[in-house]
SEDREN-331788 format. One line per 2 residues: their letters; for each residue x negated, y, z of N, C-alpha, C, CB. Coordinates in steps of 0.2 Angstrom, whole numbers, plus 5000, padded with zeros to 4 digits. Glycine has a CB too. Example, Ala and Ser with C-alpha at 12.3 -4.5 7.8 and 13.67 -1.06 7.14 Angstrom:
<sites>
AS> 4934 4972 5039 4938 4978 5039 4934 4984 5039 4943 4978 5045 ~ 4936 4989 5035 4932 4995 5036 4936 5000 5039 4930 4997 5029
</sites>
This chain:
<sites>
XX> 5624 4032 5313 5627 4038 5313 5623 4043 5310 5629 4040 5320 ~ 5626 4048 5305 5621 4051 5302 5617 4056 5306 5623 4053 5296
XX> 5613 4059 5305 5608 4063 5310 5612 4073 5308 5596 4061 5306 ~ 5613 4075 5316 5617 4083 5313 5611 4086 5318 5628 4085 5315
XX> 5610 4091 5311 5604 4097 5314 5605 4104 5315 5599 4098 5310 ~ 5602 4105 5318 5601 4114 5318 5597 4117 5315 5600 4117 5324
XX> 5596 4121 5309 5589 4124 5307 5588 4133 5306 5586 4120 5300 ~ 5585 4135 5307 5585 4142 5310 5579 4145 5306 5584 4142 5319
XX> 5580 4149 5300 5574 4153 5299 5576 4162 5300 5571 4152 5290 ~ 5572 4162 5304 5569 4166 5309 5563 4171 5306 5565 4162 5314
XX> 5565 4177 5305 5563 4182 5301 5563 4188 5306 5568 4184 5295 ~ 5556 4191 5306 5555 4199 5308 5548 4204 5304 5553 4199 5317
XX> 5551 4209 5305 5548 4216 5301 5540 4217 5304 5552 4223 5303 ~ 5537 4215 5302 5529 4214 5307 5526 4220 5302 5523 4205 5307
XX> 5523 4225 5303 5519 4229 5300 5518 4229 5294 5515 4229 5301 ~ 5526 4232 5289 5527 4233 5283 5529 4226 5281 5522 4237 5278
XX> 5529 4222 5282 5532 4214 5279 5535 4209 5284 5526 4209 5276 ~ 5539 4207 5281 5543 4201 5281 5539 4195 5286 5544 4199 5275
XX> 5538 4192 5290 5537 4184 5293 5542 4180 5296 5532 4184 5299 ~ 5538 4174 5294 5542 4170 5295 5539 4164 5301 5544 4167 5289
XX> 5544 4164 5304 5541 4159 5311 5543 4151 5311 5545 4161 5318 ~ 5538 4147 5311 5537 4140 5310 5532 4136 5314 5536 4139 5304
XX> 5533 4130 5314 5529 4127 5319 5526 4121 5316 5532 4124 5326 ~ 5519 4119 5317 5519 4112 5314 5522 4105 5318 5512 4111 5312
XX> 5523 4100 5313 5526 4095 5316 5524 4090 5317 5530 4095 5315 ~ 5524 4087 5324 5519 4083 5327 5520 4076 5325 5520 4083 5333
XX> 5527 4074 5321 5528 4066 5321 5532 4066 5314 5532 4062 5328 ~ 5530 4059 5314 5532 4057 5308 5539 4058 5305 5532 4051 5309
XX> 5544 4057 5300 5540 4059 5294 5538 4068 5295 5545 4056 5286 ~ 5534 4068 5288 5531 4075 5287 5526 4077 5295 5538 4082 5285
XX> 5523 4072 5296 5519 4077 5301 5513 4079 5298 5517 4073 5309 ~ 5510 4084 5303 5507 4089 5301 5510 4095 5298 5504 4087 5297
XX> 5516 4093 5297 5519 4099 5291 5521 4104 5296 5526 4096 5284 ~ 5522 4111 5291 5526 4116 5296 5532 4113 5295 5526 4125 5293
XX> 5536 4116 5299 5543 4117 5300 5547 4122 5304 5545 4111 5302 ~ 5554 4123 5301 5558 4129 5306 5560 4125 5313 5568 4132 5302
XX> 5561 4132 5315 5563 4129 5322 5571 4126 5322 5561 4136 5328 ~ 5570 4120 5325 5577 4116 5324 5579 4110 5328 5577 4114 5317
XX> 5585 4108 5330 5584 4104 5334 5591 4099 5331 5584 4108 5342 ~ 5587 4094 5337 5596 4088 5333 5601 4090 5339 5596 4076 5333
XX> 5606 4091 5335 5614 4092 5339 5613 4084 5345 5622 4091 5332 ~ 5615 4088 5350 5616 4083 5355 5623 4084 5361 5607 4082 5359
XX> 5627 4078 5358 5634 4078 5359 5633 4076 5368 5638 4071 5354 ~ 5632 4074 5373 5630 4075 5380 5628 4082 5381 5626 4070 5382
XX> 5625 4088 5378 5622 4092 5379 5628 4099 5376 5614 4090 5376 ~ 5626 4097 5370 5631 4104 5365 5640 4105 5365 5629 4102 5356
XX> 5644 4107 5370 5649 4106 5369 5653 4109 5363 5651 4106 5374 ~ 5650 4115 5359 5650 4117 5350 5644 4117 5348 5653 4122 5347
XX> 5646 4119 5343 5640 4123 5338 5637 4131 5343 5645 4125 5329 ~ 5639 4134 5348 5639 4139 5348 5633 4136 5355 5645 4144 5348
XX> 5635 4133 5358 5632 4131 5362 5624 4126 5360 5637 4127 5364 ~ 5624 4123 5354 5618 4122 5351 5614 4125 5350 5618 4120 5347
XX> 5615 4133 5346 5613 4138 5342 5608 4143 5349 5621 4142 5337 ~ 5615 4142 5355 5607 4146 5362 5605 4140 5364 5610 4150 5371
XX> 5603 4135 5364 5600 4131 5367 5594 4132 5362 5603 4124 5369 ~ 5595 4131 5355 5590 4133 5350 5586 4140 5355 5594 4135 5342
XX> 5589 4145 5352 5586 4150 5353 5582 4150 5358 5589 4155 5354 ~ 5586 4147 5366 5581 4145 5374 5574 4144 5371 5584 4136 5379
XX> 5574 4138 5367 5568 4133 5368 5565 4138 5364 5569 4125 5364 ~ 5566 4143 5360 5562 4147 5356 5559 4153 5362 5568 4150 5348
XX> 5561 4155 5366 5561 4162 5369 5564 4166 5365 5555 4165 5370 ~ 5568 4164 5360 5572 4171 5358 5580 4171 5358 5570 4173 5349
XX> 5581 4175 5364 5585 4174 5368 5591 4180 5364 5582 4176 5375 ~ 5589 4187 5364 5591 4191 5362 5590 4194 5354 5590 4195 5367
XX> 5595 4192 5351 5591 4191 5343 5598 4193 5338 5587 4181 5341 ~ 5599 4193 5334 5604 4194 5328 5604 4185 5324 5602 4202 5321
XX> 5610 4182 5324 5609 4175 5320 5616 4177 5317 5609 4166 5325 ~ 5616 4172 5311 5622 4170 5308 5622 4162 5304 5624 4175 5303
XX> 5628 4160 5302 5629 4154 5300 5627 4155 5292 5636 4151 5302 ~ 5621 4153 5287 5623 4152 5281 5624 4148 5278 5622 4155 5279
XX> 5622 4143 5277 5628 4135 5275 5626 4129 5281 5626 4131 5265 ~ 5631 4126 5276 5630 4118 5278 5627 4113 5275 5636 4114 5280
XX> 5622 4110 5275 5618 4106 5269 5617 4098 5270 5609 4109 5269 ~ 5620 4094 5267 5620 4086 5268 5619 4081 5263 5627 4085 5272
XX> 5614 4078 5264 5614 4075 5258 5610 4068 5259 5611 4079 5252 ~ 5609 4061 5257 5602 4057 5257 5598 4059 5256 5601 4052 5254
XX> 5597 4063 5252 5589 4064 5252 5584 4068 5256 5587 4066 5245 ~ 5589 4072 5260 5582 4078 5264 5582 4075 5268 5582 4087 5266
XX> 5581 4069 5271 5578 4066 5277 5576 4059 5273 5584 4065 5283 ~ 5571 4056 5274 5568 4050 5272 5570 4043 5276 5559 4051 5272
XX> 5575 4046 5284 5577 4043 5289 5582 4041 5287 5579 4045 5295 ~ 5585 4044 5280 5595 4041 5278 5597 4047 5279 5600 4035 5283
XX> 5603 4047 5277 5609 4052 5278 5606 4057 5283 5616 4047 5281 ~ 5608 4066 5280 5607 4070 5285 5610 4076 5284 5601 4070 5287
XX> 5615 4079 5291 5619 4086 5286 5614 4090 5292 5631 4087 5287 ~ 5613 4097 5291 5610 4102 5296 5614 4107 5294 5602 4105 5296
XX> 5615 4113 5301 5618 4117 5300 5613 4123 5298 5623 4117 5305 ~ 5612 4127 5294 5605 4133 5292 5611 4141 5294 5600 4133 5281
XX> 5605 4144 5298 5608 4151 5302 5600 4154 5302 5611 4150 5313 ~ 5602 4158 5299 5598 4166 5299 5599 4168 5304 5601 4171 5294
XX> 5591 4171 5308 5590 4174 5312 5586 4180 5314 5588 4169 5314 ~ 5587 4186 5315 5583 4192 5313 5580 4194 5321 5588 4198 5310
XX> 5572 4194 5322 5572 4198 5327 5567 4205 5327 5569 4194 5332 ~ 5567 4209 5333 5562 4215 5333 5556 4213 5331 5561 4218 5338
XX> 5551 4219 5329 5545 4218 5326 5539 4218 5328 5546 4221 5322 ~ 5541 4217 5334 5535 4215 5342 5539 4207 5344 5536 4221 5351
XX> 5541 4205 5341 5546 4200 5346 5540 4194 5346 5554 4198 5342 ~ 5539 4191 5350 5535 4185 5351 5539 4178 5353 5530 4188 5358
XX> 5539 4172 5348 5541 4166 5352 5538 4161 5357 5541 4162 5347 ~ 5541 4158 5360 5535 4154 5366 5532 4148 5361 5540 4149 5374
XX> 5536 4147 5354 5533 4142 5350 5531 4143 5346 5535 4138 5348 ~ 5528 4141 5344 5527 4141 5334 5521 4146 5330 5534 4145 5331
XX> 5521 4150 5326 5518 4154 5322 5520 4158 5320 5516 4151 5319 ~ 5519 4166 5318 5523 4169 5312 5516 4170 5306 5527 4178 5316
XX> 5521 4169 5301 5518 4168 5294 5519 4173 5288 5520 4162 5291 ~ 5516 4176 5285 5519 4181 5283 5523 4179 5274 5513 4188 5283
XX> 5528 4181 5272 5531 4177 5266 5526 4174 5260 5536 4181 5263 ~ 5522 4180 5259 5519 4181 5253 5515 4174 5256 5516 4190 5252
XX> 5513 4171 5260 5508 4164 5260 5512 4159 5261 5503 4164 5266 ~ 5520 4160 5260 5526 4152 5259 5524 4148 5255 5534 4152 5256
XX> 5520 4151 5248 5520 4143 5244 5513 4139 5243 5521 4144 5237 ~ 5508 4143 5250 5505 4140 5250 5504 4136 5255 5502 4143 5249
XX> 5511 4134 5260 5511 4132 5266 5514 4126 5264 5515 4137 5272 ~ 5514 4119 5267 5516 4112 5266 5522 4111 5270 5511 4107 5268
XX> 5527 4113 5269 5535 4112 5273 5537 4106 5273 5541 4116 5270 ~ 5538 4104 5280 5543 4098 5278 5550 4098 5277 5543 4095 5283
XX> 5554 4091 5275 5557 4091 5273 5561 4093 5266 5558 4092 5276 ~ 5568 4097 5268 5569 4103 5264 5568 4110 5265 5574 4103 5263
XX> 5566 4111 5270 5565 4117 5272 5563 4123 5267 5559 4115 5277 ~ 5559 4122 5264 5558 4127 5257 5565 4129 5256 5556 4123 5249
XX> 5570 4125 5253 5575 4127 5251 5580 4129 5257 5577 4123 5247 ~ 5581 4129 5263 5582 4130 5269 5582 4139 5268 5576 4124 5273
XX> 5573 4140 5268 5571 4148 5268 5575 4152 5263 5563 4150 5265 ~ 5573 4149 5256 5574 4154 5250 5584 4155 5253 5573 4149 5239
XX> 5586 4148 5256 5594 4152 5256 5594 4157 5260 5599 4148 5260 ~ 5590 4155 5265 5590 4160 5271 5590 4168 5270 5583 4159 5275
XX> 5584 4168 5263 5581 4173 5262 5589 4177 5257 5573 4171 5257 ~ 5588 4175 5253 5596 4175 5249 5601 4180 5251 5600 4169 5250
XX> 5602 4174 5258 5607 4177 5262 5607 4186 5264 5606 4172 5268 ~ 5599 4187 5267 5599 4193 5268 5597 4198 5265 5598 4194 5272
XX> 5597 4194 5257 5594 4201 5252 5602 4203 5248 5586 4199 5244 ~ 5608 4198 5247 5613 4200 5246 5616 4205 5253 5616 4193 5243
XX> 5616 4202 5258 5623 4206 5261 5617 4212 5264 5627 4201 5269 ~ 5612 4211 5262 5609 4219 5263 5610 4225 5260 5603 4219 5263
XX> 5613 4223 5254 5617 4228 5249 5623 4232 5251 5619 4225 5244 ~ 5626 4228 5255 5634 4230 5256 5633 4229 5264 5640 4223 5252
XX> 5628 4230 5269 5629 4231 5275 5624 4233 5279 5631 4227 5276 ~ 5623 4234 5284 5617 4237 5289 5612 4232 5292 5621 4241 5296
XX> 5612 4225 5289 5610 4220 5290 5601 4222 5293 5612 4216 5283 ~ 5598 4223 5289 5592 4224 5289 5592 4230 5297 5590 4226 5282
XX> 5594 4234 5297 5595 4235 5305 5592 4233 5310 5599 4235 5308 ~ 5594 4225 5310 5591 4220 5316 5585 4217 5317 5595 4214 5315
XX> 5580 4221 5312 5574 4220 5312 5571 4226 5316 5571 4220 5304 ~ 5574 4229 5316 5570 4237 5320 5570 4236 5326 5575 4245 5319
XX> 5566 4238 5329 5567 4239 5335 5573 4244 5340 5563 4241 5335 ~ 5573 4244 5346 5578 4248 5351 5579 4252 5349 5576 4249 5358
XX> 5574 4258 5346 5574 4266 5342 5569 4264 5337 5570 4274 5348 ~ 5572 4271 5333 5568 4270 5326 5571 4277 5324 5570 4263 5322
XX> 5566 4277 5318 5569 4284 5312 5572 4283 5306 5562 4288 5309 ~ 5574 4287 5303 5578 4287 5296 5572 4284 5291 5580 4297 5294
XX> 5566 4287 5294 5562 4284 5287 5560 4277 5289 5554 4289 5285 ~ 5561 4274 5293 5558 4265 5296 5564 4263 5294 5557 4263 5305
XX> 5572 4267 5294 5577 4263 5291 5578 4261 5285 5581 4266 5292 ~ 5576 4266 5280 5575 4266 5274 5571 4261 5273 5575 4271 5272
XX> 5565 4259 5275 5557 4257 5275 5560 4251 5276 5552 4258 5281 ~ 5563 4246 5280 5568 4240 5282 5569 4238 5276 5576 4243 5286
XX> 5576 4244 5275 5581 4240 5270 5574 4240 5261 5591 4248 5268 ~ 5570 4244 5259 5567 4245 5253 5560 4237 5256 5563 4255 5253
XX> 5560 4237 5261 5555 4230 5260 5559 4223 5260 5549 4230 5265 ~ 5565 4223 5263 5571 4218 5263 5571 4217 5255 5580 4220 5267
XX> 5574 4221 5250 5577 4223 5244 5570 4224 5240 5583 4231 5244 ~ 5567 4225 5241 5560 4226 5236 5560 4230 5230 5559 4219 5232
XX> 5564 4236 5232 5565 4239 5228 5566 4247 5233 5570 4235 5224 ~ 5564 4253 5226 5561 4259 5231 5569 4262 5232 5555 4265 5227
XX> 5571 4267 5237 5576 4271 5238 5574 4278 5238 5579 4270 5242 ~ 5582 4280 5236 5583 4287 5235 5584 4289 5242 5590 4289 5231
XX> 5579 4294 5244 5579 4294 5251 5585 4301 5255 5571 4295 5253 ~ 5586 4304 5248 5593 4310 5250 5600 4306 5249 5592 4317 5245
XX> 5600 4300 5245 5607 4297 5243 5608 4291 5251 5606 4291 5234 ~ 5600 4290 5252 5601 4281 5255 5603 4286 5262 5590 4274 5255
XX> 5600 4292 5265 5600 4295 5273 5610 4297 5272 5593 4306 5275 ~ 5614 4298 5266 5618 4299 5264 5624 4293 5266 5617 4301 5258
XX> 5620 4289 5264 5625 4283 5266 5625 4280 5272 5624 4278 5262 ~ 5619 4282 5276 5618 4277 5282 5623 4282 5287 5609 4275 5287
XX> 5622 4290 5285 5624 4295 5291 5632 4290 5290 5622 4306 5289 ~ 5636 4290 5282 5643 4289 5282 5645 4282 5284 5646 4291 5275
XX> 5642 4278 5286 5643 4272 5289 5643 4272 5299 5637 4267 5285 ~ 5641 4281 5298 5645 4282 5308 5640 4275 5312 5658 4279 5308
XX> 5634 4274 5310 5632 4267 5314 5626 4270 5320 5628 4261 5309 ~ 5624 4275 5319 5618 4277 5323 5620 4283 5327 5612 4279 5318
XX> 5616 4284 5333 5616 4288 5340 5609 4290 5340 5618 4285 5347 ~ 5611 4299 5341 5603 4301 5342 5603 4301 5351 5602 4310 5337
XX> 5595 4298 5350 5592 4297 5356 5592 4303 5361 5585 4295 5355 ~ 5590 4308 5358 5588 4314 5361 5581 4316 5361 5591 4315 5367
XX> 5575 4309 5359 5570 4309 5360 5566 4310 5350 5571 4302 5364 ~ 5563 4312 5351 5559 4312 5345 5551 4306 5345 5556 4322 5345
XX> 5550 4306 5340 5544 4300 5341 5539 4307 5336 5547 4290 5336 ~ 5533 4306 5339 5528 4312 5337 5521 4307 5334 5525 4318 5345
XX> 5517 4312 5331 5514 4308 5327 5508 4313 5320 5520 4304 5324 ~ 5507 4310 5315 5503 4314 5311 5508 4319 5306 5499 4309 5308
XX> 5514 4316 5306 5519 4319 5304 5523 4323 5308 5522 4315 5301 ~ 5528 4327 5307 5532 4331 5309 5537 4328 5313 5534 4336 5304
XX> 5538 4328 5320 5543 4323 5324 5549 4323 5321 5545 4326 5331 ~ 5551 4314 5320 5557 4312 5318 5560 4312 5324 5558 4306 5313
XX> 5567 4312 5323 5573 4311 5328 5573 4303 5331 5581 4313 5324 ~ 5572 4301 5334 5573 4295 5336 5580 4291 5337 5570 4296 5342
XX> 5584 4288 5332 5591 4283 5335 5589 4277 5337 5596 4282 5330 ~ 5596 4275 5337 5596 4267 5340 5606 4267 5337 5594 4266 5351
XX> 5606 4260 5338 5613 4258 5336 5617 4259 5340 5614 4251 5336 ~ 5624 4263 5336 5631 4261 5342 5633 4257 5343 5638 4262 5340
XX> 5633 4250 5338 5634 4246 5338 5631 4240 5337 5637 4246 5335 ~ 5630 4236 5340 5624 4230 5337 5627 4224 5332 5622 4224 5345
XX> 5634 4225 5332 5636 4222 5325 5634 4223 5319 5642 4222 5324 ~ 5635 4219 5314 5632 4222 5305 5640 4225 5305 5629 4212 5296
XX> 5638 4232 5301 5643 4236 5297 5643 4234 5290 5643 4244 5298 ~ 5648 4235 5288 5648 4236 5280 5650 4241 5277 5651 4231 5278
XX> 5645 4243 5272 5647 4251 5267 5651 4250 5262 5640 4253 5263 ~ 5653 4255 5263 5661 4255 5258 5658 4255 5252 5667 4262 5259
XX> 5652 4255 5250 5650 4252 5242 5645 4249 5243 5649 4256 5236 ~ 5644 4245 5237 5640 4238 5237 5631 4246 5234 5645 4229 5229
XX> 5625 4243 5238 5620 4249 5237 5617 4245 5231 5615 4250 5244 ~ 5614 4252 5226 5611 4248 5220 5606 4252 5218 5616 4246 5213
XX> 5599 4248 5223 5592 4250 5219 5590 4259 5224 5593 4251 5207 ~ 5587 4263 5219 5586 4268 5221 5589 4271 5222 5583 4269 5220
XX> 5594 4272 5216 5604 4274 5218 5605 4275 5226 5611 4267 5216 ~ 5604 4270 5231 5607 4269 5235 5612 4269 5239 5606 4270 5236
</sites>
């Protein structure tokens, strides 16, 4: 029976960049090698996929987190065991968030890390996934913390996208996408107190236009 997986890259905003969380792996094939946190579907245990996807998270500690599905990958060759399909979900957490496993790595040292499997290609989807819909939605949000400012929002989306914003066009578009609630709290500092928000909504919105560059 072929082998059905779960694999999960697991992304947060750690002090201006991007990491990625991964563990090494103890057994054969690719041991030693890093790998995402992932598990085999197990039909006595998982009565769906949805049910897999928290048991994942359980074993991770990351309980409370933003996931989504972005494909289904099956083929002979990304398993050396034979036949294997895995389901890959994008996973966003805060930027204190701690796992009970693994490691966080920061991107800019992926190609110097030994992945097993397919995992590599596993990431770049991952990655893919949330530099496109970050254009056309509030996606990058899920990296912030409880509260945050206008300029950590923009900060978010400009290190997601790699690219700088217009910071009177980009505060233009977040205010018209109706997603944020002021705290009532200010956050103080070397700078002049920003307002402190947080989400109405913990769902991704989508902006009535697709965002382009420093345009915004």
């Amino acid at each position: 029976m072929p082998r059905m997986s779960l694999d999960m890259v697991v992304l947060r905003l750690h002090e201006e960049r991007l990491e990625l969380l991964l563990e090494t792996r103890d057994r054969p094939p690719f041991s030693r090698c890093w790998q995402l946190p992932a598990l085999r579907i197990d039909e006595t245990r998982d009565r769906d996929l949805d049910a897999a996807r928290h048991r994942l998270l359980g074993e991770w500690g990351l309980g409370h987190c933003y996931s989504e599905q972005v494909c289904t990958l099956g083929n002979l060759e990304r398993d050396p065991r034979g036949w294997s399909t895995t389901l890959v979900y994008l996973c966003l957490v805060e930027p204190e968030a701690e796992a009970v496993r693994g490691h966080w790595h920061p991107l800019a040292d992926l190609p110097d890390l030994n992945l097993a499997f397919d995992h590599g290609q596993l990431v770049a989807m991952g990655l893919e996934r949330l530099r496109i819909k970050s254009r056309y939605s509030t996606l990058p949000l899920q990296l912030l913390g409880a509260e945050f400012t206008l300029s950590e929002v923009q900060r978010a989306f400009e290190i997601v996208l790699q690219t700088p914003m217009n910071t009177a066009a980009f505060r233009k578009r977040i205010h018209r996408a109706d997603i944020l609630v002021d705290t009532g709290r200010k956050r103080t500092g070397k700078q002049r107190p920003a307002i402190l928000y947080r989400l109405e909504n913990p769902c991704c919105v989508m902006f009535d236009q697709v965002m382009h560059g420093a345009e915004a």
